[in-house]
PASEBA-1860 file (N, C-alpha, C; in nm, 3 decimals):
! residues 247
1> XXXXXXXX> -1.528/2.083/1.454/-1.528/2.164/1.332/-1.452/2.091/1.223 ~ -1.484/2.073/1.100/-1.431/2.066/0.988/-1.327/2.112/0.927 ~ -1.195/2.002/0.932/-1.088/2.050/0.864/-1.084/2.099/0.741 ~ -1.030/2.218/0.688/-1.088/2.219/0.559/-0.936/2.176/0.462 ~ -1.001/2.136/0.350/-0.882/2.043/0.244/-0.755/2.061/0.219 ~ -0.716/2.220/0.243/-0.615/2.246/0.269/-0.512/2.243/0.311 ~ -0.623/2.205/0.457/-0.536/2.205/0.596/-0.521/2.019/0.599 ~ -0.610/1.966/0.524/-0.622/1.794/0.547/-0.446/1.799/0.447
9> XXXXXXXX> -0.465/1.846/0.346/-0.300/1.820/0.254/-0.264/1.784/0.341 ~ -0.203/1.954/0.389/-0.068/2.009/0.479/-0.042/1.921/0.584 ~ -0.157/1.840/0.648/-0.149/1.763/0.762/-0.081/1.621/0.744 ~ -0.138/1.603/0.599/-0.107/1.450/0.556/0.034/1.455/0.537 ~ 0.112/1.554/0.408/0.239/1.586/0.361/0.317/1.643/0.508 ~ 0.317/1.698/0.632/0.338/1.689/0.725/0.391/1.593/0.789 ~ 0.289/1.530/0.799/0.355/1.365/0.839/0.417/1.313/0.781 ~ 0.426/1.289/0.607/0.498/1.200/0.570/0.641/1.238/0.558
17> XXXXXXXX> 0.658/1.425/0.572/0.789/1.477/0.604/0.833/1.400/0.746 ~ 0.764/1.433/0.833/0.804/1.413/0.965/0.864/1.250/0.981 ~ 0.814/1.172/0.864/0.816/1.020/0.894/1.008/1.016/0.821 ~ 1.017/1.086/0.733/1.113/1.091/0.645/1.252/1.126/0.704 ~ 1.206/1.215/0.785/1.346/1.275/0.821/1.430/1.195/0.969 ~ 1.340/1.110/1.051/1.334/1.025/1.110/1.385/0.893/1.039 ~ 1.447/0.802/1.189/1.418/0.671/1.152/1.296/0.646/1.122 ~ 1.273/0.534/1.010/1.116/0.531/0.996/1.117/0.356/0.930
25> XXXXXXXX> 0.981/0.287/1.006/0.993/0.179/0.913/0.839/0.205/0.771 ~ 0.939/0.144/0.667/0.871/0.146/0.518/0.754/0.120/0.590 ~ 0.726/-0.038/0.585/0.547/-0.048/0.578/0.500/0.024/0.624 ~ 0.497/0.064/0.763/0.409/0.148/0.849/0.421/0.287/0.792 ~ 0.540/0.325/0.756/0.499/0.463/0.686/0.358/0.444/0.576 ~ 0.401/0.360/0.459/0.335/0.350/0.351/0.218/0.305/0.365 ~ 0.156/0.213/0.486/0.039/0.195/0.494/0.001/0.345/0.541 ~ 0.026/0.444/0.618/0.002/0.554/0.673/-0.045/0.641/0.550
33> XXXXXXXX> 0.052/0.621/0.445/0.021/0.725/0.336/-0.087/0.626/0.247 ~ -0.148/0.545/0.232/-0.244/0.485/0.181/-0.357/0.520/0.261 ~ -0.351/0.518/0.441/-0.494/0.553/0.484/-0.495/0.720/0.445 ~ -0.393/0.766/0.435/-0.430/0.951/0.425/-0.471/0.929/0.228 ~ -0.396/0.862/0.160/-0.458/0.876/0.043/-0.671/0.849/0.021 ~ -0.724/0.729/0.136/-0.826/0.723/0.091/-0.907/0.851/0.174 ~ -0.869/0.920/0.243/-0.922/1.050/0.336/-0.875/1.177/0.225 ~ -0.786/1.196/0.158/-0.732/1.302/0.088/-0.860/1.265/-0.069
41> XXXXXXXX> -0.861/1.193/-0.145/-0.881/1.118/-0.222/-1.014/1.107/-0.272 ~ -1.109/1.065/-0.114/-1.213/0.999/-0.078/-1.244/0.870/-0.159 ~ -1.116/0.763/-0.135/-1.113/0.643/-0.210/-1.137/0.545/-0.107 ~ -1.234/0.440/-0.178/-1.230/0.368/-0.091/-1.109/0.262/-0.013 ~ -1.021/0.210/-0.165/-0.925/0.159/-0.094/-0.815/0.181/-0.146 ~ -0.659/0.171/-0.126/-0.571/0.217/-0.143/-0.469/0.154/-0.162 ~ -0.346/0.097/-0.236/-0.259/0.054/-0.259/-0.160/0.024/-0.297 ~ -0.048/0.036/-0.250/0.101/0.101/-0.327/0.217/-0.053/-0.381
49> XXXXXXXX> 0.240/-0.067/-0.483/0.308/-0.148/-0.530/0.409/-0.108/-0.543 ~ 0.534/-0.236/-0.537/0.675/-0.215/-0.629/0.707/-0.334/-0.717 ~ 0.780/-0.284/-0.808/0.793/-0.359/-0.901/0.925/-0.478/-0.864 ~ 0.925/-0.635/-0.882/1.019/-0.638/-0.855/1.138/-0.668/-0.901 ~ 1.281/-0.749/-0.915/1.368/-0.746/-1.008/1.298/-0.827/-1.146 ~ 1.222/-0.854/-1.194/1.160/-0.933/-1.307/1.031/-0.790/-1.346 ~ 1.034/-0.746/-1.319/0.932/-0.591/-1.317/0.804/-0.668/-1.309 ~ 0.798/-0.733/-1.211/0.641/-0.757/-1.187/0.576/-0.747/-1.052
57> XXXXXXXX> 0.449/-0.622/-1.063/0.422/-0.554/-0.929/0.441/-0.639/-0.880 ~ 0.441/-0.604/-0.743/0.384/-0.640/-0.594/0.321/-0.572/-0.498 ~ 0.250/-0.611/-0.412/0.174/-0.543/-0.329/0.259/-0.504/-0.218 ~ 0.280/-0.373/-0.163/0.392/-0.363/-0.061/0.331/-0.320/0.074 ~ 0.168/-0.168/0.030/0.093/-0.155/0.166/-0.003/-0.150/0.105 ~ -0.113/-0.164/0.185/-0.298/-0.133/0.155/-0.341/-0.043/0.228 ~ -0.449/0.022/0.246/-0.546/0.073/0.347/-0.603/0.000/0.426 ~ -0.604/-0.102/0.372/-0.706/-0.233/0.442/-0.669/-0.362/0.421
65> XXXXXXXX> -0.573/-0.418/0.527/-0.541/-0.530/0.492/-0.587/-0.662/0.475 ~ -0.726/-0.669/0.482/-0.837/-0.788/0.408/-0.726/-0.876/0.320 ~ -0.716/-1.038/0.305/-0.705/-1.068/0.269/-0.776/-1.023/0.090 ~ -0.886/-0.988/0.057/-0.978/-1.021/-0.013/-0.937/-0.877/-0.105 ~ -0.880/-0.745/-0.046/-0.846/-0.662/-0.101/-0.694/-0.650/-0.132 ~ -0.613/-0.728/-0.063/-0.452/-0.751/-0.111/-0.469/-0.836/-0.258 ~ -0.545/-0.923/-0.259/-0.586/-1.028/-0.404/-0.646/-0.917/-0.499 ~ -0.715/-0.844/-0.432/-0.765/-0.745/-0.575/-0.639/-0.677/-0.642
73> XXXXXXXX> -0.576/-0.621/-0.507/-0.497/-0.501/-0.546/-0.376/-0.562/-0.642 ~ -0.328/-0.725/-0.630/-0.242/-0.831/-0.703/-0.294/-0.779/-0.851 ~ -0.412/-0.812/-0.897/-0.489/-0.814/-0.976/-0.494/-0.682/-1.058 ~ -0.451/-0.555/-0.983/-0.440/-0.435/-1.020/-0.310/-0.463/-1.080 ~ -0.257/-0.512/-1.050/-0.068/-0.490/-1.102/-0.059/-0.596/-1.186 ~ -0.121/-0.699/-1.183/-0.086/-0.771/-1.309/-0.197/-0.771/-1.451 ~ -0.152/-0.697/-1.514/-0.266/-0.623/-1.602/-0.386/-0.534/-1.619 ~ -0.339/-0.461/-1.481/-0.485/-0.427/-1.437/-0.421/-0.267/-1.463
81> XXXXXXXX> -0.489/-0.131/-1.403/-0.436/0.018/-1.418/-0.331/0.030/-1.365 ~ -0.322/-0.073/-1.278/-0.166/0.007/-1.173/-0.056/-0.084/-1.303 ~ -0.042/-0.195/-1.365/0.004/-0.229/-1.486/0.052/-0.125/-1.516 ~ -0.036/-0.094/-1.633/-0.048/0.018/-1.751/0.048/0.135/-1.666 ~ 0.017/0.216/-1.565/0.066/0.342/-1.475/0.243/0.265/-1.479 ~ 0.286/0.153/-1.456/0.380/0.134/-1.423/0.445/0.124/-1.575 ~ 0.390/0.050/-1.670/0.457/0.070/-1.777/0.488/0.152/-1.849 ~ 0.365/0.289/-1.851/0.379/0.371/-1.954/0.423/0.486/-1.860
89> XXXXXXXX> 0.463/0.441/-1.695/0.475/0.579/-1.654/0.388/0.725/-1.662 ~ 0.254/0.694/-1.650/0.159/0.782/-1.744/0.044/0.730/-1.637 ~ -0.050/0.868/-1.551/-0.182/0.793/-1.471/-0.218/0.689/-1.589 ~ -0.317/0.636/-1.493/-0.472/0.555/-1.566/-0.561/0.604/-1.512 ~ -0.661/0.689/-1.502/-0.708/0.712/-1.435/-0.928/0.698/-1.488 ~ -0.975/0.680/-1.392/-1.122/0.721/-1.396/-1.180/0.573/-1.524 ~ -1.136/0.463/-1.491/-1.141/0.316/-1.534/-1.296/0.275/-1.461 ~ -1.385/0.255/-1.580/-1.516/0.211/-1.514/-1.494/0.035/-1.506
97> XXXXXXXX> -1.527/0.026/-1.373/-1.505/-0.132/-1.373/-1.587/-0.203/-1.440 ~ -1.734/-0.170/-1.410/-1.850/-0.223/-1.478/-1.822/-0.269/-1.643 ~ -1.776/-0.117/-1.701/-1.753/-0.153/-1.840/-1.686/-0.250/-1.835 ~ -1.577/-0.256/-1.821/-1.465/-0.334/-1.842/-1.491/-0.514/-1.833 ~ -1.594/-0.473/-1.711/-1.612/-0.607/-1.671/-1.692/-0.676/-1.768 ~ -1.764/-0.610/-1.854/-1.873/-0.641/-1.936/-1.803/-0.640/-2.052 ~ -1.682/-0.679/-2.080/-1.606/-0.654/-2.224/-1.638/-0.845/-2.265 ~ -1.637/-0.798/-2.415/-1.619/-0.937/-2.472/-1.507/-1.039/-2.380
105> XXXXXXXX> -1.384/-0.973/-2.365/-1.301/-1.068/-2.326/-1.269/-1.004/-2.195 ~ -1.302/-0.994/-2.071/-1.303/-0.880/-1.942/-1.199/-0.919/-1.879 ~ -1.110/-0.839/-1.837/-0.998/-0.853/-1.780/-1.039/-0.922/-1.626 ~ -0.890/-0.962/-1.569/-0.960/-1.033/-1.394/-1.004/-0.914/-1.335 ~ -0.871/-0.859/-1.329/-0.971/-0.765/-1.252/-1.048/-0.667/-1.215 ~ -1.101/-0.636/-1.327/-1.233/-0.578/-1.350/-1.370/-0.670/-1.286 ~ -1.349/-0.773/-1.315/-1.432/-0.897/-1.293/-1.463/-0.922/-1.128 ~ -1.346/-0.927/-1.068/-1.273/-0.923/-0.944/-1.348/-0.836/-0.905
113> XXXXXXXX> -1.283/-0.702/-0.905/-1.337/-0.587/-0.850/-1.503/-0.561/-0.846 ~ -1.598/-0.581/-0.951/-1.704/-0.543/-0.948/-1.799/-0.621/-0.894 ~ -1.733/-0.774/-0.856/-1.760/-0.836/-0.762/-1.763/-0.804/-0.609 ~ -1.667/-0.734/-0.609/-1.634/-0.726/-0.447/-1.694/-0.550/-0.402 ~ -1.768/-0.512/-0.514/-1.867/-0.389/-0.471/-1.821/-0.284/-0.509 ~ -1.675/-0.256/-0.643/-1.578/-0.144/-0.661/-1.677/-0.083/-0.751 ~ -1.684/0.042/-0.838/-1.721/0.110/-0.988/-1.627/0.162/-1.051 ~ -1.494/0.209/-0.997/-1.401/0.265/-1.011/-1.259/0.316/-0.975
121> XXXXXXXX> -1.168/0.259/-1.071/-1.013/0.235/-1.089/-0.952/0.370/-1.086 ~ -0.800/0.364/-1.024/-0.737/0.490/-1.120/-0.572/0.415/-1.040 ~ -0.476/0.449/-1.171/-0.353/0.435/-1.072/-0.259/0.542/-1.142 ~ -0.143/0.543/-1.044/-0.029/0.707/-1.083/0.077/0.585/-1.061 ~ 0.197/0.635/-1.163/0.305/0.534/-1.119/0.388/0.583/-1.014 ~ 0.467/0.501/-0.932/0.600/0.543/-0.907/0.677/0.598/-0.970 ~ 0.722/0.720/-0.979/0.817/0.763/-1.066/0.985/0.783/-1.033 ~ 1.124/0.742/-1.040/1.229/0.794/-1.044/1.325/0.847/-1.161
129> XXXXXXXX> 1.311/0.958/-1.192/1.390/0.984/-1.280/1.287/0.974/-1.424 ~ 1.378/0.882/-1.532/1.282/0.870/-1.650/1.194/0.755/-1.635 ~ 1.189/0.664/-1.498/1.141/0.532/-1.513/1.044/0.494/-1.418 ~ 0.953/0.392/-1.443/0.901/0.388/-1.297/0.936/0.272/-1.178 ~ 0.918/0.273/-1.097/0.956/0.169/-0.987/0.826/0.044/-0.903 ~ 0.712/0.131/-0.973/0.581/0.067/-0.890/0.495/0.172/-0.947 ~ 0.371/0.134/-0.886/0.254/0.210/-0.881/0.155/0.268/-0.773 ~ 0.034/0.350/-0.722/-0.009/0.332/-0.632/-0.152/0.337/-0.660
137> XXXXXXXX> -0.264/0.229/-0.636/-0.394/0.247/-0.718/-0.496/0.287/-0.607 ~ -0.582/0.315/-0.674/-0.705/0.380/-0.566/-0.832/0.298/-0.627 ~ -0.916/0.248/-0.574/-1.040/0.194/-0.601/-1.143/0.272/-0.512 ~ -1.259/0.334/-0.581/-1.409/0.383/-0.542/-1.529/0.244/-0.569 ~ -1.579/0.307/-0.451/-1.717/0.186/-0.452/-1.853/0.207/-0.534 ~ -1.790/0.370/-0.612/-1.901/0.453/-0.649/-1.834/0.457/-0.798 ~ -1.937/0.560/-0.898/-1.863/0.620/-1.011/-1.819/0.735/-0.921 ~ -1.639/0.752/-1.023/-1.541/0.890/-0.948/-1.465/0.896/-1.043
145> XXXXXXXX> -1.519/1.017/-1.067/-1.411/1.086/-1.144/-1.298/1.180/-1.080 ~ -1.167/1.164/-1.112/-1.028/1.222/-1.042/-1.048/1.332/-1.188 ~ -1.037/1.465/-1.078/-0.997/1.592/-1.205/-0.858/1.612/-1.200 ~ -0.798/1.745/-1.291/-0.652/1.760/-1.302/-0.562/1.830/-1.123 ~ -0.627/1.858/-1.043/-0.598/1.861/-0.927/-0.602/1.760/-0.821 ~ -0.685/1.662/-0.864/-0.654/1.532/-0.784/-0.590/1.441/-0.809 ~ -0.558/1.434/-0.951/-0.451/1.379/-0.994/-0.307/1.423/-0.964 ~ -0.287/1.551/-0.963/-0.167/1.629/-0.913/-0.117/1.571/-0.760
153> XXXXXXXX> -0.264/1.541/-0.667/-0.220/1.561/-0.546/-0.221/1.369/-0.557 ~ -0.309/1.289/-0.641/-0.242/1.165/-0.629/-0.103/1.138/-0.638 ~ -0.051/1.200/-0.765/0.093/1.220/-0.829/0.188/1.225/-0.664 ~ 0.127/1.336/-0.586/0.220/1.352/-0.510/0.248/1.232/-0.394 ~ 0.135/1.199/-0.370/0.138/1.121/-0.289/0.228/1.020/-0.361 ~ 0.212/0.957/-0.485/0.318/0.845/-0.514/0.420/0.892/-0.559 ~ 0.486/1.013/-0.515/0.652/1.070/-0.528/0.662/1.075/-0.395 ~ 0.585/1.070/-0.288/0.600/1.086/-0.163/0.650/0.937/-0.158
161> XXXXXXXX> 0.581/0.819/-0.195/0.606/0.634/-0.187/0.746/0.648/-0.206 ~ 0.749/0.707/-0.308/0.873/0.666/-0.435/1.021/0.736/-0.336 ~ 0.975/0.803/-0.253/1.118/0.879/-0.177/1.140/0.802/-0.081 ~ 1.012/0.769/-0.002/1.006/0.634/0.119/1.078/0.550/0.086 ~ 1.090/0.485/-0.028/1.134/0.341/-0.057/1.282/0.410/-0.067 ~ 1.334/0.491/-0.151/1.434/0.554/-0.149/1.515/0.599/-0.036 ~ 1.438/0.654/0.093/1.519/0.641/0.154/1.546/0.570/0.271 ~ 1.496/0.464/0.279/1.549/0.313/0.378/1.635/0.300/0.360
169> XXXXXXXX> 1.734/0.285/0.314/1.883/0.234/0.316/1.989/0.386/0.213 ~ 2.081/0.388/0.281/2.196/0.497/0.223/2.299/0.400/0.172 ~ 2.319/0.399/0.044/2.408/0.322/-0.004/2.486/0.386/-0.159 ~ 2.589/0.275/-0.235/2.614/0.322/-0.317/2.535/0.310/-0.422 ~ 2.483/0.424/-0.492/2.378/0.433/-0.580/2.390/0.320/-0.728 ~ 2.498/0.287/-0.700/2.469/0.183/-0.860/2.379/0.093/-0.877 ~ 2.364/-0.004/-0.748/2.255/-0.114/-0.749/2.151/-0.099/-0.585 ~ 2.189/0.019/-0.551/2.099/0.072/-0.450/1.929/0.066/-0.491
177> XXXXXXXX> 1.894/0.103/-0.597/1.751/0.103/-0.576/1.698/-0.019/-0.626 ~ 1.763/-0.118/-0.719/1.721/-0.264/-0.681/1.710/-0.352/-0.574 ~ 1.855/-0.318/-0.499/1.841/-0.337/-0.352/1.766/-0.311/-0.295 ~ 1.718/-0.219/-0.244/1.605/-0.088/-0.174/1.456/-0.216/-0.213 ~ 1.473/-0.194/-0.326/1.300/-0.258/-0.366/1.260/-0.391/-0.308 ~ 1.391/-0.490/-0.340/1.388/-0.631/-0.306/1.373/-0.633/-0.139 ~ 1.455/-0.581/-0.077/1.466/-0.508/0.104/1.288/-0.507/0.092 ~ 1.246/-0.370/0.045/1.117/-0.369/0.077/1.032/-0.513/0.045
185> XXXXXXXX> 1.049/-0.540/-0.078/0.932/-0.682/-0.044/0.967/-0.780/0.048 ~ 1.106/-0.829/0.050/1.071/-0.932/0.196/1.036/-0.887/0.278 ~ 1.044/-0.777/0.353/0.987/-0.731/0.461/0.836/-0.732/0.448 ~ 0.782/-0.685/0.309/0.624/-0.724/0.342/0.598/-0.837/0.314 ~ 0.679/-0.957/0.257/0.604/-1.099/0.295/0.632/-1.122/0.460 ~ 0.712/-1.108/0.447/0.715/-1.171/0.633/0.618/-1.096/0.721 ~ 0.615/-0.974/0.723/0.481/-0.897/0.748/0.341/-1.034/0.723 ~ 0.332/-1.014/0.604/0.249/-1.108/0.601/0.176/-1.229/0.644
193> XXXXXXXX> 0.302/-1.310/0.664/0.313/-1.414/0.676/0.297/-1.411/0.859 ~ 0.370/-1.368/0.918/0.306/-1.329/1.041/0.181/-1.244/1.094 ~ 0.151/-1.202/1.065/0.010/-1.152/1.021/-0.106/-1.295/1.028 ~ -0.081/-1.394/0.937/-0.167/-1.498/0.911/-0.139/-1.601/0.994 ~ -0.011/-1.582/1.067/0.016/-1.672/1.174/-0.107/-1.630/1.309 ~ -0.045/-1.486/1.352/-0.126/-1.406/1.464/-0.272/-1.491/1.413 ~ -0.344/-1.454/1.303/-0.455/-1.461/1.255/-0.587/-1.586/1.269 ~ -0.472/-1.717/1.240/-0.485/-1.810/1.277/-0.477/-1.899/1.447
201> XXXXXXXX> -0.378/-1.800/1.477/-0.394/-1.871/1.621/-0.456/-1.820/1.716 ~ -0.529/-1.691/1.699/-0.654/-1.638/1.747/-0.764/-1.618/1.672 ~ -0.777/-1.682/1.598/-0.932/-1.718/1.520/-0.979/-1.549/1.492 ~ -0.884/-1.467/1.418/-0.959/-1.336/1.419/-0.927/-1.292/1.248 ~ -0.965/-1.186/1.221/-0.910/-1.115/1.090/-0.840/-1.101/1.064 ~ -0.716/-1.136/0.960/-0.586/-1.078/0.942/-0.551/-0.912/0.942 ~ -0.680/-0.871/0.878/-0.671/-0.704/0.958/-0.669/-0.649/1.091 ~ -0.710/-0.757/1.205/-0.683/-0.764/1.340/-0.567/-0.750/1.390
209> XXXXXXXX> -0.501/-0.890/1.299/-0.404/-0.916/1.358/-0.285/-0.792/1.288 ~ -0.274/-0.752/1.183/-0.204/-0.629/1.133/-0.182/-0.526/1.203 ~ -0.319/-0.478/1.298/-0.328/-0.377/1.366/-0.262/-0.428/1.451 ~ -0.242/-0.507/1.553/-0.214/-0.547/1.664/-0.013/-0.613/1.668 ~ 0.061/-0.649/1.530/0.121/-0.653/1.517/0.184/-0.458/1.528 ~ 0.134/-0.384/1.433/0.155/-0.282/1.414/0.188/-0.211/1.547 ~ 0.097/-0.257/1.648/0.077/-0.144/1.766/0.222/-0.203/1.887 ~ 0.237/-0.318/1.839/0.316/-0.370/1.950/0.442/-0.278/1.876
217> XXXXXXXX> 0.474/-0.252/1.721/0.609/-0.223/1.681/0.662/-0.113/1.731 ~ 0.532/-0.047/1.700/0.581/0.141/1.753/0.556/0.141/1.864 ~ 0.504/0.063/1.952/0.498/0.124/2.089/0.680/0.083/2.128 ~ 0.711/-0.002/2.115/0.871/-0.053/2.141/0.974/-0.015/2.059 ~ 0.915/0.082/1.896/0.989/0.136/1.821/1.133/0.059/1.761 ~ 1.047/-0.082/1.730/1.105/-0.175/1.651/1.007/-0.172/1.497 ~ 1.159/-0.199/1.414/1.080/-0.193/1.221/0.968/-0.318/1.263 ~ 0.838/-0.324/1.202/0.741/-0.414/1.187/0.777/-0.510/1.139
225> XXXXXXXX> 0.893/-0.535/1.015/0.954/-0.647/0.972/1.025/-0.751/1.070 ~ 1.053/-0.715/1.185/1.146/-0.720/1.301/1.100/-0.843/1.366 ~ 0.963/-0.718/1.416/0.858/-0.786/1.502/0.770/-0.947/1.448 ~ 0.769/-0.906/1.287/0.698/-1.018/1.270/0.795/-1.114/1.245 ~ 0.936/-1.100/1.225/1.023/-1.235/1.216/1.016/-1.270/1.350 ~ 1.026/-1.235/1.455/1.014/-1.275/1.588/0.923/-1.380/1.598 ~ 0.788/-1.363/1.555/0.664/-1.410/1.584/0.648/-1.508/1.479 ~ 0.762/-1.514/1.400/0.746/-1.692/1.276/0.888/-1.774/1.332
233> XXXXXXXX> 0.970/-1.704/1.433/1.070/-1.800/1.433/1.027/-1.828/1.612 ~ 0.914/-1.764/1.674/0.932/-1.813/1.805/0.952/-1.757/1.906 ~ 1.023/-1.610/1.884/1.111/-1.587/1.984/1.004/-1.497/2.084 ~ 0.893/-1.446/1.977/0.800/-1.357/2.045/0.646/-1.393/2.054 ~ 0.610/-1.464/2.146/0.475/-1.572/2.181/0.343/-1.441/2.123 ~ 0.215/-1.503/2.059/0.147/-1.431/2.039/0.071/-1.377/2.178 ~ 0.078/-1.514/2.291/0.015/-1.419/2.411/0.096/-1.277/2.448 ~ 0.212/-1.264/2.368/0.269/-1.148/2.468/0.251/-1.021/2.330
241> XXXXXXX> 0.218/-1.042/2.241/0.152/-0.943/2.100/0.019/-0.909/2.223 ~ -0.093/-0.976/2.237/-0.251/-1.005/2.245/-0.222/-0.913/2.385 ~ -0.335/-0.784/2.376/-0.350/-0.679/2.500/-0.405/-0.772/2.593 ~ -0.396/-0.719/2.753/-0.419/-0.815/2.847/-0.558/-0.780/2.883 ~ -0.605/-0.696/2.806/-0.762/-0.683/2.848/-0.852/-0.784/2.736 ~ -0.832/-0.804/2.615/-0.899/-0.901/2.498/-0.820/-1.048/2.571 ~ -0.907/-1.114/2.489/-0.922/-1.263/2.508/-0.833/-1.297/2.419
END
């Protein structure tokens, strides 16, 4: 039977309470709230940025960790809607790519995107206080229009990001949330970067290997950042990541 939308919220905001009040590691939360954003949403892909000490996004989780959609979502933050959302603190929302792409002078990634099969942009910023911290963008493969209730419930979802990042570390609030932010991006390059290690030394998808990094963390209920420094300095062999039933 069919959950009905209601009950999909309550289920999503559920979890991300439940993730909150717990130890919890960032990425894996935030990729979590990116796959419930493209199910809440019905977006195709999903992606939450932070800004960093120079205020220039970064990509922190996706829905889909494709190499090919982390480069788009780059592309979103450096001049693209999730930009604009971060600067003016203000959605962007319901951005036809096509047009855009077809402008006298067409931005990348519009260009980018309508290449890779998108029709349509929208991003909500991070918000703390009067300022923002990041953004979180949504891309459709279709035309989509976001009304004033899906925007509300985008909104929430990126005050839901914006508390995540907030609350990884308890500290003294003066230079705490620069801290906090910078914390979060090394952890997703090294993520990364192990990720493309796994990736490479089993000839598979870096979205393979994401999942499979991911599954080893929480089953042993080590932060994912942890796991993948393990696996760039050595200490943790990819045969012992790789299930003993796959090759």
């Amino acid at each position: 039977m069919a959950v009905a939308p209601q009950e999909r919220v309550l289920q999503a905001f559920g979890e991300a309470v439940g993730v909150l009040i717990d130890d919890f590691d960032l990425i894996d939360a935030l990729h979590r709230l990116c796959a419930r954003g493209v199910e809440l949403l019905d977006a195709t892909a999903v992606g939450i940025m932070l800004a960093d000490p120079h205020d220039d996004l970064q990509v922190l989780a996706v829905s889909d960790e494709n190499t090919p959609v982390l480069e788009l979502f780059t592309l979103l933050g450096d001049g693209g809607p999730c930009a604009e959302a971060f600067r003016t603190g203000e959605p962007r929302v319901n951005v036809g790519l096509p047009a855009a792409a077809g402008a006298v002078a067409p931005p990348a990634f519009a260009v980018r995107a309508v290449q890779a099969g998108y029709a349509t942009a929208h991003a909500l910023p991070l918000r703390l206080r009067q300022r923002s911290i990041g953004a979180i963008g949504l891309l459709h493969a279709g035309p989509h229009t976001l009304g004033p209730a899906d925007i509300r419930l985008g909104q929430t979802l990126a005050d839901v990001a914006t508390i995540a990042v907030l609350q990884q570390h308890t500290a003294e609030r003066s230079n705490v949330e620069r801290a906090q932010v910078q914390a979060a991006l090394v952890s997703r390059t090294v993520v990364e970067q192990a990720k493309g290690v796994l990736a490479e030394h089993w000839g598979t998808g870096v979205d393979e290997a994401f999942e499979v990094l991911r599954g080893h963390a929480r089953t042993r209920r080590e932060p994912l950042a942890d796991v993948s420094r393990k696996v760039l300095d050595g200490t943790l062999a990819p045969a012992a990541l790789r299930p003993a039933d796959r090759p």
